[in-house]
N, C-alpha and C positions, 0 to 999 in steps of 0.2 A: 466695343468688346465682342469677343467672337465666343458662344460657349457651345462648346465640343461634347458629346457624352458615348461614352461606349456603348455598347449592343451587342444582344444577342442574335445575330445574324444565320440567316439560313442559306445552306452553300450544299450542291449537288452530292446527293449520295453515288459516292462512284459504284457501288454493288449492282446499282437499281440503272445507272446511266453511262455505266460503260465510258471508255475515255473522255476524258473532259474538253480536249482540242474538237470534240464534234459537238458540244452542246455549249459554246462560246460565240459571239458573233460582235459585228460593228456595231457602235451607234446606229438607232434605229433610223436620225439624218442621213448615215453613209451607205445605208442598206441601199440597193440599186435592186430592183427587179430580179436582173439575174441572181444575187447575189441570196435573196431572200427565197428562190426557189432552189441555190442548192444546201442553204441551212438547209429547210426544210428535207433535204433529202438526205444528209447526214445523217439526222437523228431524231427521233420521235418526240427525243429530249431535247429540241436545239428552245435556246432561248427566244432565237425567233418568233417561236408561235407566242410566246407573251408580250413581246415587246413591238412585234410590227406582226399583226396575224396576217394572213391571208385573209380575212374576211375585210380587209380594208378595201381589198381590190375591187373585192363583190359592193361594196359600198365607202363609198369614199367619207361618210359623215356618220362611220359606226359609232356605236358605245361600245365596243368592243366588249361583247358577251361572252361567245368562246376565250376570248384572252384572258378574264376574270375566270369562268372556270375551270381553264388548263391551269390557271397559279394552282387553285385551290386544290386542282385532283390531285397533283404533283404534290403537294400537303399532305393531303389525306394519305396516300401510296408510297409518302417516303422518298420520291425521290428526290425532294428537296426535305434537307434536317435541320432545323433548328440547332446552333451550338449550345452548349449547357453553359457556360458561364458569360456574361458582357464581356466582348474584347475590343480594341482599337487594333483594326488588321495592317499593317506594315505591307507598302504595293512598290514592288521594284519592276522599274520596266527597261529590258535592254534592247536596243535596237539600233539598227546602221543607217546611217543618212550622210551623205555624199561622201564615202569612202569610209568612213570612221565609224566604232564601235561607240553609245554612251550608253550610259546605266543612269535613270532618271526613280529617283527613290522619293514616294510619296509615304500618307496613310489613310485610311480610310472610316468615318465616323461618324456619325448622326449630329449636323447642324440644327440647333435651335434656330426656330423659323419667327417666333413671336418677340423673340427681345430686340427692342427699337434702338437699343446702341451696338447693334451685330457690324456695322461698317460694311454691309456688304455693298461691292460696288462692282457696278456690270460698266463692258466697254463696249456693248454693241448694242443698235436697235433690233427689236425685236420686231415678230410680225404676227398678225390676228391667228390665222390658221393653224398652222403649228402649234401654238399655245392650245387652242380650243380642241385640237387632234388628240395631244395628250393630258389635258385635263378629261378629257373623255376615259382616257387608257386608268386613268388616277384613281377616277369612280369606281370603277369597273375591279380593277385589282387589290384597290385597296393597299398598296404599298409601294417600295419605290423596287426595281429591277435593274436598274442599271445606276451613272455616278455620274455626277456634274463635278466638273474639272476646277476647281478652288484654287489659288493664288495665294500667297503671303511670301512675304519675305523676310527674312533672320540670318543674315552675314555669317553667325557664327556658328549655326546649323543644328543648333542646339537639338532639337526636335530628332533631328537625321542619326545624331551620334548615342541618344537615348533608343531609338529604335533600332540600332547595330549593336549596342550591346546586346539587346535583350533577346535575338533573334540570332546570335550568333553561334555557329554550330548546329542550328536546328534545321533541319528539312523542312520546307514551305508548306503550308498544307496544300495549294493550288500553282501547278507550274505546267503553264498551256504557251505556246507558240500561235500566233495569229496569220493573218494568208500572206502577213506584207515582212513576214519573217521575225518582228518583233517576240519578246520571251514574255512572258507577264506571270512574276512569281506573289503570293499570297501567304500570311503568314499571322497567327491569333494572338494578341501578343492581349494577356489576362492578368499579370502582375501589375495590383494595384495602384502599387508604387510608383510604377511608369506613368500606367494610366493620366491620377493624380499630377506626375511633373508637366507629361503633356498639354493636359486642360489648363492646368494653370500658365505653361508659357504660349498659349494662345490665344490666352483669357484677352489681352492689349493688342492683340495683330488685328491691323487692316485686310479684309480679305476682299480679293476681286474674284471676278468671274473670269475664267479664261472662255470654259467649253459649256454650255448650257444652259442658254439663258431665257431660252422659250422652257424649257424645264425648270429651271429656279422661280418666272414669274408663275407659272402655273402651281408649284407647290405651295407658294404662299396666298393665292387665292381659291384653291383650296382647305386652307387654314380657314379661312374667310369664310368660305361655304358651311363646311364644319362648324362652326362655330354659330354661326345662324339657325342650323338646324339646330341647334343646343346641344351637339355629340363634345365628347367629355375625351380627353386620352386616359387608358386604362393600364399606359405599362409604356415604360421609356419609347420603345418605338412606339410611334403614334404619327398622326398625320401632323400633329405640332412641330415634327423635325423632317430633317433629310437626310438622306445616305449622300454622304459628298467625300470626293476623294480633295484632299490636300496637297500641294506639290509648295516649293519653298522655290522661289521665284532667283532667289540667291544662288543657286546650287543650278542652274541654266537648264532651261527650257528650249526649245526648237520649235518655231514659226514658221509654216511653211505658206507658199500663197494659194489663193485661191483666184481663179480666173474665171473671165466674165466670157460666157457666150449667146453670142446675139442672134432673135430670132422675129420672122414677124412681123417686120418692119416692110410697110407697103410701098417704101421708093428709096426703098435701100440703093445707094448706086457709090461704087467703091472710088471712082474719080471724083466722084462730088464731094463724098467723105473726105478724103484727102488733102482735096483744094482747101475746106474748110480747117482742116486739122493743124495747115499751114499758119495758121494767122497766129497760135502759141505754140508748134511742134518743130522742128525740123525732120523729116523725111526720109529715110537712109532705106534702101530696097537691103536684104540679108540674104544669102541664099541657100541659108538651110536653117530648120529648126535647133540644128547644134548648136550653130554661129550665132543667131540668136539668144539662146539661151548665154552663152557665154560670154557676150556683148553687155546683156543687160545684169549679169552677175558681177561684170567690174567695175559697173555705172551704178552700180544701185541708191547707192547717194544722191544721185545727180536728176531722181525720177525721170527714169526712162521706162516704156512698156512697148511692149510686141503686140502686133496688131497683123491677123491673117485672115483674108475674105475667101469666099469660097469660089472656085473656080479657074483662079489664078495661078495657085501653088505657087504663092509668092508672099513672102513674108518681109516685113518692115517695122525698123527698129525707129517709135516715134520719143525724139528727146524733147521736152522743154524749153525754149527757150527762153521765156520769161520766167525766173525763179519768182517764185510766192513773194507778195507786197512784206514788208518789214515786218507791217503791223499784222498780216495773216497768224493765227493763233496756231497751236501745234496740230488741230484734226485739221487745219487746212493744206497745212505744209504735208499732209500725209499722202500716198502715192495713189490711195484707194478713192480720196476727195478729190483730186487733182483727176483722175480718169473718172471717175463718175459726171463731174460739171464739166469739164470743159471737152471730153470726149463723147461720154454717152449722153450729157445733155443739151448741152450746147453746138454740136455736131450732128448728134442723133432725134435730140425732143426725146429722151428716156429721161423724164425727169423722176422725182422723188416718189409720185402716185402712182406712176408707170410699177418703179420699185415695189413698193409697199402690197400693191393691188400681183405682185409676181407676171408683171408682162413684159415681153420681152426680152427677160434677161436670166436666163438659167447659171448653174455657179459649177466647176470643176476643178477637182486638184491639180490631177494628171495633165500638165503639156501632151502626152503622147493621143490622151482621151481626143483633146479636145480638138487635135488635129483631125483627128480622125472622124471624129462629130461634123467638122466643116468639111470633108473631104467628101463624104456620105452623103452633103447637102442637106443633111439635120438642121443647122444652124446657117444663118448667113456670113458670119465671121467671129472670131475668137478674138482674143483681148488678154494678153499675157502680162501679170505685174509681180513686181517682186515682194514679200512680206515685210512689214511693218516688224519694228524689234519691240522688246517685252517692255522694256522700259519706254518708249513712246505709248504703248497702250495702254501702261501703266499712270504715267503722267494726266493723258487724256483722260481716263477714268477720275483719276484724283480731282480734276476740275469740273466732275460733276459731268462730264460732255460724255456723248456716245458718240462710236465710231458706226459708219455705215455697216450694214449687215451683211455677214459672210468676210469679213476684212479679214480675219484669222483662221487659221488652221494648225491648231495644235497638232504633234507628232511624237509620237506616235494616242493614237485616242484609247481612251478607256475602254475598257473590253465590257461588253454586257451580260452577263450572266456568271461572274466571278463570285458575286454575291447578293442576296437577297434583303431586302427589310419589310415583315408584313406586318401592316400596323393594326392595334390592339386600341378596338374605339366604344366607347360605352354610349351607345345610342338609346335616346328616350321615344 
């Protein structure tokens, strides 16, 4: 059982922060360097400084000091306001992917973190670091600033059509555009009556993890810590929940890939690679990254991946030729298991510790990135695959199995600083 409770949520005072598209940013994962230095230059108010400060640069194993009390000044000064009633805020995001317009309509709500029949269920492994980064930011701030990406699914949308009545005719309270063109509308929805139908048809839904789950494990051992020091919650938000967005798994999602680039490796040599790759691949030279791409978007059934080393400007479309044993389970028949063992490790020696310990293999959305990463001589060669669909992550989840780490890439991502939860803790 999943229990859901509404919130009093703290969302920018536009008086004191001026347009809200300068004080919005990525996940604090997708924040890039450059990316983190032109928040920063937007606005005084980007949510940056809370969520990825610069003082990580100065120290890479901060407790994030400054970041705890930029929340807090930001409190004090109003520029973030508490709403006056508990609401369950209604999150519509519109955005274009490969030619076409979609409208993907969630909501957003404080997940019970303590109750042991929540179902929640993650598809991906996690890693040490990242968890211990923002359990650090946890302490420090004391509430949650950004949304972990939720899953369920309801055929008949019940949820979706509950939250289009109740919002309908009304102007959003937050409606910000983000750098990759998506719209991301916000809306308070405080009749209780909805409230109530909500919790209750979510009370029996299975929920996965699509997007955050070095966040998810972090807030629940947090709970953990909490609770050992004998802190009490003092008021629905509290460190006993989480701010999590919900999306209805039924109502389609966009999975985009995420690709591997290789780095580091002491006898890298791209003929040896090859001869090797042969013994489960066939070989096909491409000659451009277009034809590429568009090779393995008609094959993507067929597990095929793009493979480009650096020096060559030459790209190669490697197929499979032995499909998965019978008895292969569904993460094995998956495109991201299949290039991890028998590419990066059986080819490469990147095995699972390699992974885990983050050597040699760094992760990128963008095709266009990563070309250009191996063209730079950043990397020694990129690694192109196509995404996993919802219902295989889904499946795999349900059996209890985790998918390799970074296999998904939800699209368009949760905006961070749409809204706040600062938790309210009775400490002895």
């Amino acid at each position: 059982m999943a229990f859901i409770y509404p919130f009093r949520g703290f969302r920018y005072n536009k008086d004191i922060a001026g347009d809200l598209n300068q004080v919005i940013a990525q996940p604090y994962d997708k924040t890039t360097p450059p990316m983190q230095d032109e928040y920063y230059r937007r606005s005084p108010f980007n949510v940056v400084r809370i969520t990825l400060n610069i003082e990580k640069r100065k120290n890479p194993d901060t407790e994030y000091p400054e970041a705890g009390a930029v929340f807090r000044q930001w409190i004090r000064q109003r520029v973030l306001e508490q709403d006056s009633l508990p609401a369950i805020y209604a999150y519509h995001q519109e955005y274009a992917v490969e030619g076409s317009r979609k409208l993907q309509k969630g909501f957003v709500a404080l997940l019970d973190l303590k109750n042991p029949g929540a179902g929640i269920i993650p598809h991906e492994q996690t890693l040490a670091a990242p968890k211990q980064d923002r359990l650090q930011l946890i302490r420090s701030i004391e509430g949650n600033e950004d949304l972990i990406y939720m899953l369920y699914s309801d055929d008949l949308l019940t949820v979706n059509g509950a939250m289009d009545k109740s919002i309908s005719g009304r102007a959003p309270e937050i409606d910000v555009s983000d750098e990759y063109g998506a719209r991301h509308r916000l809306w308070a929805i405080t009749d209780s009556v909805v409230i109530q139908n909500i919790q209750n048809h979510m009370k029996p839904r299975e929920l996965f993890i699509a997007d955050g789950h070095h966040r998810f494990e972090t807030s629940v051992n947090y709970v953990k810590e909490c609770e050992q020091r004998h802190w009490r919650p003092s008021a629905t938000e509290s460190f006993d929940k989480r701010m999590v967005a919900f999306i209805n798994i039924a109502d389609g999602v966009t999975i985009l890939p995420t690709h591997r680039l290789v780095r580091d490796l002491p006898s890298f040599d791209v003929r040896s690679f090859l001869n090797d790759a042969k013994e489960h691949f066939s070989v096909e030279t491409v000659p451009s990254a277009k034809e590429l791409q568009r090779k393995m978007k008609e094959e993507q059934d067929g597990h095929v991946f793009g493979f480009y080393p650096a020096g060559l400007k030459q790209f190669y479309l490697l197929r499979l030729t032995e499909k998965p044993q019978g008895d292969a389970d569904e993460l094995q028949r998956l495109d991201v298991s299949i290039l991890h063992t028998l590419l990066l490790e059986k080819c490469l020696g990147i095995d699972e510790h390699h992974l885990e310990a983050q050597a040699h293999v760094d992760y990128e959305r963008e095709p266009e990135a990563c070309i250009r990463l191996v063209d730079e001589k950043k990397y020694q060669a990129a690694f192109f695959q196509n995404p996993p669909t919802a219902e295989q992550m889904q499946r795999i989840a349900s059996l209890g199995r985790r998918m390799p780490q970074k296999s998904t890439d939800f699209y368009p991502k949760l905006l961070t600083g749409l809204i706040f939860m600062k938790m309210e803790i009775e400490k002895k």
